[in-house]
TORBA-61243 format. One record per residue (C-alpha): z negated, x, y negated; residue in three letters. Coordinates in nm, 2 decimals, always signed. Layout:
((Z, X, Y), 'ALA'),
...
% end
This chain:
((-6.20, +2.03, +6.22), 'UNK'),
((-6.20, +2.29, +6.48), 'UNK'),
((-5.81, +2.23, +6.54), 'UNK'),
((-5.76, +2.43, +6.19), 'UNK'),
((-5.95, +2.76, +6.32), 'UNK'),
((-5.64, +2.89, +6.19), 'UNK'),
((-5.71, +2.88, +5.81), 'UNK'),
((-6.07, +3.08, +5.87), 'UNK'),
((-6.08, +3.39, +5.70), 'UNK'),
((-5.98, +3.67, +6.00), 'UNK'),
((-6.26, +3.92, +5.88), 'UNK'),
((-6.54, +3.68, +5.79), 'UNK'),
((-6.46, +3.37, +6.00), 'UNK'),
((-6.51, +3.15, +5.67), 'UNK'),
((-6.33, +2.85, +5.62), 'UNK'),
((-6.33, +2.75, +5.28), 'UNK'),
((-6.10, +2.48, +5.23), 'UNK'),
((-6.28, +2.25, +5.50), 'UNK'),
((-6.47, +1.95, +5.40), 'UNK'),
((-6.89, +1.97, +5.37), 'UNK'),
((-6.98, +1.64, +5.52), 'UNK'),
((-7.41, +1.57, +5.63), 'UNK'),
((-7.43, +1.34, +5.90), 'UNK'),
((-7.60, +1.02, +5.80), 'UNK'),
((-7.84, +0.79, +6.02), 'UNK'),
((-7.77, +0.42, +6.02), 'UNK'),
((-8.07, +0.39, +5.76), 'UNK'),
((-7.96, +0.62, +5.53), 'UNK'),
((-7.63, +0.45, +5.54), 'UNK'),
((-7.77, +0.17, +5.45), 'UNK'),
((-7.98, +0.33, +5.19), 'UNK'),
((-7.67, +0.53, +5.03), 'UNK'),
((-7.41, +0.23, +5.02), 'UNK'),
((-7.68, +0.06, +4.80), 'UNK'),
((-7.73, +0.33, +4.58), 'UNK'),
((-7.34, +0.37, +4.56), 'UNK'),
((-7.26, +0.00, +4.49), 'UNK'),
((-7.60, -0.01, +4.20), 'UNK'),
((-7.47, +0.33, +4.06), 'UNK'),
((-7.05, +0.24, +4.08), 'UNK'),
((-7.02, +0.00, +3.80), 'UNK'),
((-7.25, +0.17, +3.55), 'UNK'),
((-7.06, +0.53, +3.63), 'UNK'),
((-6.72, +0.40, +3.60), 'UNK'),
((-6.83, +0.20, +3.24), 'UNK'),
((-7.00, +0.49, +3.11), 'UNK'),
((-6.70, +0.79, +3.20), 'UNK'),
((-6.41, +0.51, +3.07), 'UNK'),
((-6.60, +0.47, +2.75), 'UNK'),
((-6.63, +0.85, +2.73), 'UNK'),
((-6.30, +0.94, +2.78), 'UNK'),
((-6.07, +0.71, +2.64), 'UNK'),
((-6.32, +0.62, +2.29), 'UNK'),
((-6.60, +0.81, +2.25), 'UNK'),
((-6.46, +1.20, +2.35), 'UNK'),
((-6.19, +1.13, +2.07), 'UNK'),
((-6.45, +1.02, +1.77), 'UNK'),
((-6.46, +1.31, +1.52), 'UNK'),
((-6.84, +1.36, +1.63), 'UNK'),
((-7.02, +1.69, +1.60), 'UNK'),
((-7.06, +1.90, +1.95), 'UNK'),
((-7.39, +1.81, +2.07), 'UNK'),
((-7.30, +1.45, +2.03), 'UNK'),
((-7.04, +1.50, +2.28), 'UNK'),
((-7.28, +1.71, +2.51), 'UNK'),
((-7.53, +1.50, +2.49), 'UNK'),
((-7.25, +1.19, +2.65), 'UNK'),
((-7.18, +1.43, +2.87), 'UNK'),
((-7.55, +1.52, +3.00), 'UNK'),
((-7.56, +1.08, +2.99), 'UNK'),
((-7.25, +1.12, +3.22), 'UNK'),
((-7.41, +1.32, +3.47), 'UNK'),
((-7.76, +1.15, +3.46), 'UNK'),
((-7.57, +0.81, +3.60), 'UNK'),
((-7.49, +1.00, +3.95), 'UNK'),
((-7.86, +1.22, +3.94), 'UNK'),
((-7.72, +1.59, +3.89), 'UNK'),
((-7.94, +1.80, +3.76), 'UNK'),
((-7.94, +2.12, +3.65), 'UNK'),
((-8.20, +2.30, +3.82), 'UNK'),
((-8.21, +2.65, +3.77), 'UNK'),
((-8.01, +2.86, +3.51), 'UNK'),
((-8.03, +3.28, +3.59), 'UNK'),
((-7.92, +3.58, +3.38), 'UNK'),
((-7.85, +3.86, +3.67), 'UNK'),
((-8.07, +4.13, +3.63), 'UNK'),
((-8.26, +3.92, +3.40), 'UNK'),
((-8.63, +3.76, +3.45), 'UNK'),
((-8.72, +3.47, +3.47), 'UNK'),
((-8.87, +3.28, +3.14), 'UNK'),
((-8.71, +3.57, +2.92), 'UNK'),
((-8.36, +3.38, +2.89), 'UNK'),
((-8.43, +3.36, +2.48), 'UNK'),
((-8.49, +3.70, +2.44), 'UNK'),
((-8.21, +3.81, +2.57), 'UNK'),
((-7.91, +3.93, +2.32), 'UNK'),
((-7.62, +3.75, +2.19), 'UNK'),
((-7.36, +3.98, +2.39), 'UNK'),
((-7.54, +3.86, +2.72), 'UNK'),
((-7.46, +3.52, +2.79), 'UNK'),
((-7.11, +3.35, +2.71), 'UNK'),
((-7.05, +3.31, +2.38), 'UNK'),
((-6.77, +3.21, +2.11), 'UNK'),
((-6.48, +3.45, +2.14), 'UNK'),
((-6.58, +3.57, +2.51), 'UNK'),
((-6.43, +3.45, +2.85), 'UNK'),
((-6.59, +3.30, +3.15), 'UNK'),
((-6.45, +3.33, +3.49), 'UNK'),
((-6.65, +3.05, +3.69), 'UNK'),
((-6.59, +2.96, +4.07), 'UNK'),
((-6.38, +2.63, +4.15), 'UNK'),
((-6.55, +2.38, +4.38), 'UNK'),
((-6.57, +2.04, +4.23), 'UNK'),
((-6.47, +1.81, +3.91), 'UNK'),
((-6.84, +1.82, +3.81), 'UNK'),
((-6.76, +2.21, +3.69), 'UNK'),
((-6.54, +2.11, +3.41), 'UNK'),
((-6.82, +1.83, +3.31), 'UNK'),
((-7.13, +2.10, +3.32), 'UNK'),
((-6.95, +2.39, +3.15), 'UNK'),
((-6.82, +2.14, +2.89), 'UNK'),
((-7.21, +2.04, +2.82), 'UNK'),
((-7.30, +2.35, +2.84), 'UNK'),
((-7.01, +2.61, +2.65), 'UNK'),
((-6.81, +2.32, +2.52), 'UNK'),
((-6.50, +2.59, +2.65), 'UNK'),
((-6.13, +2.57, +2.59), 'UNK'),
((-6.00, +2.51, +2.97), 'UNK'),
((-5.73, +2.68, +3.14), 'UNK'),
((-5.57, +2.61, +3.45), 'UNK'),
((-5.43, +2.98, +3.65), 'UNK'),
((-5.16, +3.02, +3.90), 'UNK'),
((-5.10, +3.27, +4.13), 'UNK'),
((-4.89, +3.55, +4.06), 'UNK'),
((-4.90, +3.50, +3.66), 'UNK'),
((-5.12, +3.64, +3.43), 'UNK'),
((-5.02, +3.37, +3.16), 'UNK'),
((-5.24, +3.03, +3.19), 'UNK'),
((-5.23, +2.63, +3.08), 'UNK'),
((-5.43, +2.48, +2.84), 'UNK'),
((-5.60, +2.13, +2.95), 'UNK'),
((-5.86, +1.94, +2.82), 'UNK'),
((-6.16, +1.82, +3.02), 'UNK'),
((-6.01, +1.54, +3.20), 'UNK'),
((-5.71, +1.80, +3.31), 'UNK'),
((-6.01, +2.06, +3.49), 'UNK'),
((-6.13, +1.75, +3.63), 'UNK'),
((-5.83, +1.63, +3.75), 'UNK'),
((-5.72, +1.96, +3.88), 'UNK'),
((-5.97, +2.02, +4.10), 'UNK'),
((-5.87, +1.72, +4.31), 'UNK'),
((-5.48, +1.75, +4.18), 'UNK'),
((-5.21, +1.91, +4.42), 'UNK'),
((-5.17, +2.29, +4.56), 'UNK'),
((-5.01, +2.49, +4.28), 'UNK'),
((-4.85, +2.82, +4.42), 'UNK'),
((-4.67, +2.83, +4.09), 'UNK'),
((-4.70, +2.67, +3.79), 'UNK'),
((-4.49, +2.34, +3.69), 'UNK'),
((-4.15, +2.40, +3.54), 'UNK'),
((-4.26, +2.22, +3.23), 'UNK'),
((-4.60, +2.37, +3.17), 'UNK'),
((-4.68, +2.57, +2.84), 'UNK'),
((-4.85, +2.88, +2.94), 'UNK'),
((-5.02, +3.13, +2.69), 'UNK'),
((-5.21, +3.45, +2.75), 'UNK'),
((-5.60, +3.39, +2.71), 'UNK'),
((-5.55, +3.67, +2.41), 'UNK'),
((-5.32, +3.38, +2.22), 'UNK'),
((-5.60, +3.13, +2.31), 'UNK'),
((-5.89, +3.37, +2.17), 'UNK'),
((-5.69, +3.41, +1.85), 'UNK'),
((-5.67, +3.05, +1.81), 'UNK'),
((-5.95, +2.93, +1.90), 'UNK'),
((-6.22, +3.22, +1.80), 'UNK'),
((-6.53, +2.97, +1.78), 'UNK'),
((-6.52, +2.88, +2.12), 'UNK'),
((-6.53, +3.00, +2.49), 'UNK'),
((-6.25, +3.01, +2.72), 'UNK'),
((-6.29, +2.91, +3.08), 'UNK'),
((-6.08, +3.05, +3.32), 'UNK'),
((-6.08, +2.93, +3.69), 'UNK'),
((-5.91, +3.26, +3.82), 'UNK'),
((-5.93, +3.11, +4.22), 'UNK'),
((-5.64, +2.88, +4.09), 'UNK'),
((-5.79, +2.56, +4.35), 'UNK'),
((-6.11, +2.44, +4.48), 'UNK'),
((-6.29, +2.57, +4.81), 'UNK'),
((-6.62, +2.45, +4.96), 'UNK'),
((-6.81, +2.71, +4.79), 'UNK'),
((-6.85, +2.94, +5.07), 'UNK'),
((-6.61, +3.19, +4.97), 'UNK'),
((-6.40, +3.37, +4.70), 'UNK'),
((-6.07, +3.32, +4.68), 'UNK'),
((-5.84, +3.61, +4.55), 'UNK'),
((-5.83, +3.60, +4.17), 'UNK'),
((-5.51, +3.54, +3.96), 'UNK'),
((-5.42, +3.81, +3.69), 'UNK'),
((-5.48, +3.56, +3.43), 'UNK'),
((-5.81, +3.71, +3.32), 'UNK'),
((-5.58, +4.04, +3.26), 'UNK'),
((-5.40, +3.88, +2.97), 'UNK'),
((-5.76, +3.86, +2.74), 'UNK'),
((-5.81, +4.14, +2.51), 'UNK'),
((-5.99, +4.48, +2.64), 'UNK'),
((-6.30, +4.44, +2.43), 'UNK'),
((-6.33, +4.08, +2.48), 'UNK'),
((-6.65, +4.03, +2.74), 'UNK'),
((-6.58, +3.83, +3.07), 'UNK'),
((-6.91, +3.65, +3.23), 'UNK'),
((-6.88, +3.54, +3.62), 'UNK'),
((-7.04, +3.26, +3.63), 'UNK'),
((-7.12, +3.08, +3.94), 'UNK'),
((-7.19, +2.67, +4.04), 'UNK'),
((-7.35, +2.55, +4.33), 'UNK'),
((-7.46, +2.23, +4.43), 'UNK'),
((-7.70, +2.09, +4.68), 'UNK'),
((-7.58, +1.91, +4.85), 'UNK'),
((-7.26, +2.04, +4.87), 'UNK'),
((-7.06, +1.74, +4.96), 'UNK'),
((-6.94, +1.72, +4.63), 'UNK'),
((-6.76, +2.02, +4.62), 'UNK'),
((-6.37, +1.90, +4.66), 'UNK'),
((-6.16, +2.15, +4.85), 'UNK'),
((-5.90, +1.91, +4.96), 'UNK'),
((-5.71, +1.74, +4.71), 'UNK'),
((-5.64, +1.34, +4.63), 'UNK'),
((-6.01, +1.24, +4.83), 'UNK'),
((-6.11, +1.06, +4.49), 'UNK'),
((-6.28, +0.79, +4.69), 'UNK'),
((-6.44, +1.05, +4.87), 'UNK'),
((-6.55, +1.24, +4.63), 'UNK'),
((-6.73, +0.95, +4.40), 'UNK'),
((-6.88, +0.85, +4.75), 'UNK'),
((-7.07, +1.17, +4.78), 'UNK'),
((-7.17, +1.21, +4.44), 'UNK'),
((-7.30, +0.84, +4.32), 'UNK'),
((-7.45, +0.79, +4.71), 'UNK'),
((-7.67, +1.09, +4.73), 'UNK'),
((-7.97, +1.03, +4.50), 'UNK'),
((-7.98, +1.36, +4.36), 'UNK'),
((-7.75, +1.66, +4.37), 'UNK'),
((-7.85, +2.00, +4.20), 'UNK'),
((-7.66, +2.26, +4.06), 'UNK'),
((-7.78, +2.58, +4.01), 'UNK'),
((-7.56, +2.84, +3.75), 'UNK'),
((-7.57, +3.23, +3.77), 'UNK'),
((-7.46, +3.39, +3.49), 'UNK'),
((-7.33, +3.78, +3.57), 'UNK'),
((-7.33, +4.03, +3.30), 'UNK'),
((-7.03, +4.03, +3.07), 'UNK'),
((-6.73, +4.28, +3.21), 'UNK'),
((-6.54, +4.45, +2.95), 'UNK'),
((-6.19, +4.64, +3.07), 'UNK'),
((-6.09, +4.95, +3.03), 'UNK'),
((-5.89, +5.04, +2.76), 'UNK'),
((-5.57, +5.20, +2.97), 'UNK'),
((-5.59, +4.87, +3.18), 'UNK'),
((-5.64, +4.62, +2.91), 'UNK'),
((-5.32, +4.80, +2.66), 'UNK'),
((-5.08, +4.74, +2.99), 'UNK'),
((-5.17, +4.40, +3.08), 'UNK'),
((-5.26, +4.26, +2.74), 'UNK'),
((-5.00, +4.33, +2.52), 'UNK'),
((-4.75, +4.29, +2.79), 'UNK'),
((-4.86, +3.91, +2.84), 'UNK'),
((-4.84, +3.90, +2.46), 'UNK'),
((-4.46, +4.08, +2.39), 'UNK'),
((-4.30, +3.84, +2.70), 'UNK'),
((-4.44, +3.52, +2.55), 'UNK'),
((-4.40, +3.64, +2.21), 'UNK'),
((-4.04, +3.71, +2.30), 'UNK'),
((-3.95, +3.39, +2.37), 'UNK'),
((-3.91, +3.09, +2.20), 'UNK'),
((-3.86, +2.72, +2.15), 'UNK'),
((-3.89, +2.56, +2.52), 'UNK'),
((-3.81, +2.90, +2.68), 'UNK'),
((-4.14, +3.04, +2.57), 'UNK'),
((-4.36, +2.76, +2.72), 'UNK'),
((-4.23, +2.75, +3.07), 'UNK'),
((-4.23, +3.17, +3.06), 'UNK'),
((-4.41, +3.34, +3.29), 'UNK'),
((-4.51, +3.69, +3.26), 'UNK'),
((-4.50, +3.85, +3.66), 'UNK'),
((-4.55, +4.24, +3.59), 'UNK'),
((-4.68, +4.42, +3.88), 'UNK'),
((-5.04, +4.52, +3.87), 'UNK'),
((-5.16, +4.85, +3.84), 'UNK'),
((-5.47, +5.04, +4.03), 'UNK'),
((-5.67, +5.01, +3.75), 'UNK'),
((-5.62, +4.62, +3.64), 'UNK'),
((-5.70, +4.53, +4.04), 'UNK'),
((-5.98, +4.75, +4.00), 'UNK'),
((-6.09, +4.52, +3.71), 'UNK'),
((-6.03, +4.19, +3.88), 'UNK'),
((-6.17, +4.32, +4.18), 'UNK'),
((-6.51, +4.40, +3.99), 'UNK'),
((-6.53, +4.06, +3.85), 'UNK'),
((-6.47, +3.86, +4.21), 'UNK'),
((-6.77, +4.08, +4.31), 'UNK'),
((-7.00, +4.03, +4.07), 'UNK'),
((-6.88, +3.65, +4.12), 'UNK'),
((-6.90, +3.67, +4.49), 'UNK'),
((-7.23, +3.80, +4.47), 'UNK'),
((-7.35, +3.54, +4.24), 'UNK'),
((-7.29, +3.29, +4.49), 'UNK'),
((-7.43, +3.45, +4.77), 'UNK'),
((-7.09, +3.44, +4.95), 'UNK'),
((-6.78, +3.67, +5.05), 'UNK'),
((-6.45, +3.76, +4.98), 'UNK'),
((-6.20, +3.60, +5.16), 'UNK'),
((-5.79, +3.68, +5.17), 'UNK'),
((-5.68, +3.30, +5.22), 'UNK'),
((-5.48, +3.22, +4.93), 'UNK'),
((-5.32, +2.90, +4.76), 'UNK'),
((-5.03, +2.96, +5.00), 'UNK'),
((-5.26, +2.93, +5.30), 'UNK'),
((-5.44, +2.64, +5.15), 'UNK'),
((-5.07, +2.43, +5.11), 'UNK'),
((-5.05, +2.49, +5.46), 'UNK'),
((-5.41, +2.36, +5.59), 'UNK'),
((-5.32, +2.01, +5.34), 'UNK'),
((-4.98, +1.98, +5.51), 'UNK'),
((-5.17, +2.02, +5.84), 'UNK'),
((-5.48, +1.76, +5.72), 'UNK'),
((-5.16, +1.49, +5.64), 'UNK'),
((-4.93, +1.55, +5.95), 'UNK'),
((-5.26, +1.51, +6.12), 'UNK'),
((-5.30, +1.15, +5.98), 'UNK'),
((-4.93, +1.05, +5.98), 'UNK'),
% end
């Protein structure tokens, strides 16, 4: 993988959109092709049930969260370790409402691998969005569409036929739940930070955004090149158990002068439109000093989090290192 030195990051030397593989003996390749073909059949029964029957039953929430916990039981993730920043350990219940995500706030979570959309659906139960650069205006999915997308094609803008709302109009109608917002706009190993889309400028100013960070151990499930289903199910129902471990950063509120530019801007030009014009608008007003200041605050706090940098690759660089991944294979 050496040959695509290009696509490290010039000022960290991090390559996030190459593959985390962990060499294997000939016994534990033995050992993990056994657990793979024991666990295959029961995973692939249990996640068809789920999400052609059982995810459309008019069931209360934790029945679906509870399928969903079932769902990632099969392949051994567990959920390890859950942290408030800034908060101590054991003291997670005491805490207030406003400090972890709750209905009517935003989440901004890091993109590395289907198993996000699956945990934070168990978890927040969120209404997911799907961000493209250079818009602040998102798509609506359901669970299977976050799963999908993070082994789904390079988007360096979104499909002509995609309906795209501001995460204000989402808010509005949907204010009992949370709204998670993958503002990297594709998946990386989990070493670095992308650069943020504006979509997180098109929530309300008062409404609170909590980083949240996922990381796995190993971290041969994360999923930064797309269409490598096989591999992907490989690394997650071979390993016996993967971890994740969440980080939850104190909820970011923008300013006021930033929040009335970008908000109601996203707002008038998808409000101004109609019919089929309005779902395949996009909303490309130029960001001021103060809004990059507010999605520069949250890919810190999120950086930080995951104990990783900043990097300046982008979606456009990451079309690239896929074109270069298939030319090399042709």
């Amino acid at each position: 993988m050496e040959k695509y030195s290009q696509f490290r990051d010039r000022g960290t030397g991090i390559a996030p959109f190459l593959p985390v593989s962990t060499p294997l003996s000939l016994v534990s390749t033995i050992t993990h092709t056994f657990i793979f073909l024991f666990r295959l059949p029961f995973f692939v029964a249990y996640a068809t049930s789920y999400f052609l029957f059982f995810h459309w039953l008019p069931l209360p929430v934790f029945a679906r969260k509870i399928a969903l916990w079932g769902l990632m039981a099969i392949p051994g993730i567990w959920w390890v370790d859950l942290q408030l920043d800034g908060v101590k350990r054991g003291t997670l219940a005491e805490q207030p409402r406003d400090r972890f995500p709750h209905p009517g706030s935003v989440i901004a979570a890091n993109f590395t691998s289907p198993i996000d959309g699956i945990y934070l659906a168990a978890i927040f139960d969120p209404i997911f969005t799907v961000s493209y650069p250079g818009t602040r205006l998102v798509q609506k999915v359901g669970l299977l569409g976050a799963m999908a997308r993070a082994l789904g094609a390079v988007r360096t803008e979104p499909p002509a036929n995609a309906n795209l709302v501001s995460i204000a109009d989402l808010l509005r109608e949907y204010p009992g739940r949370v709204v998670a917002v993958f503002p990297e706009c594709g998946t990386t190993n989990g070493k670095a930070i992308l650069p943020f889309s504006p979509s997180l400028l098109s929530a309300p100013p008062d409404v609170h955004i909590f980083p949240v960070s996922l990381r796995y151990t190993p971290a041969d499930v994360t999923t930064p090149v797309p269409g490598q289903w096989l591999r992907f199910l490989w690394d997650l129902l071979s390993r016996p158990t993967t971890c994740i471990r969440i980080r939850v950063a104190e909820g970011q509120v923008r300013s006021t002068s930033a929040g009335h530019t970008s908000g109601s801007g996203a707002s008038s030009a998808v409000d101004g439109a109609s019919g089929g014009a309005r779902s395949r608008q996009i909303n490309d007003a130029p960001i001021s000093s103060d809004e990059q200041k507010v999605l520069d605050r949250i890919a810190e706090a999120l950086a930080r989090l995951s104990r990783v940098k900043r990097v300046g690759l982008t979606m456009k660089d990451k079309a690239a290192f896929v074109d270069a991944v298939k030319g090399r294979k042709r």
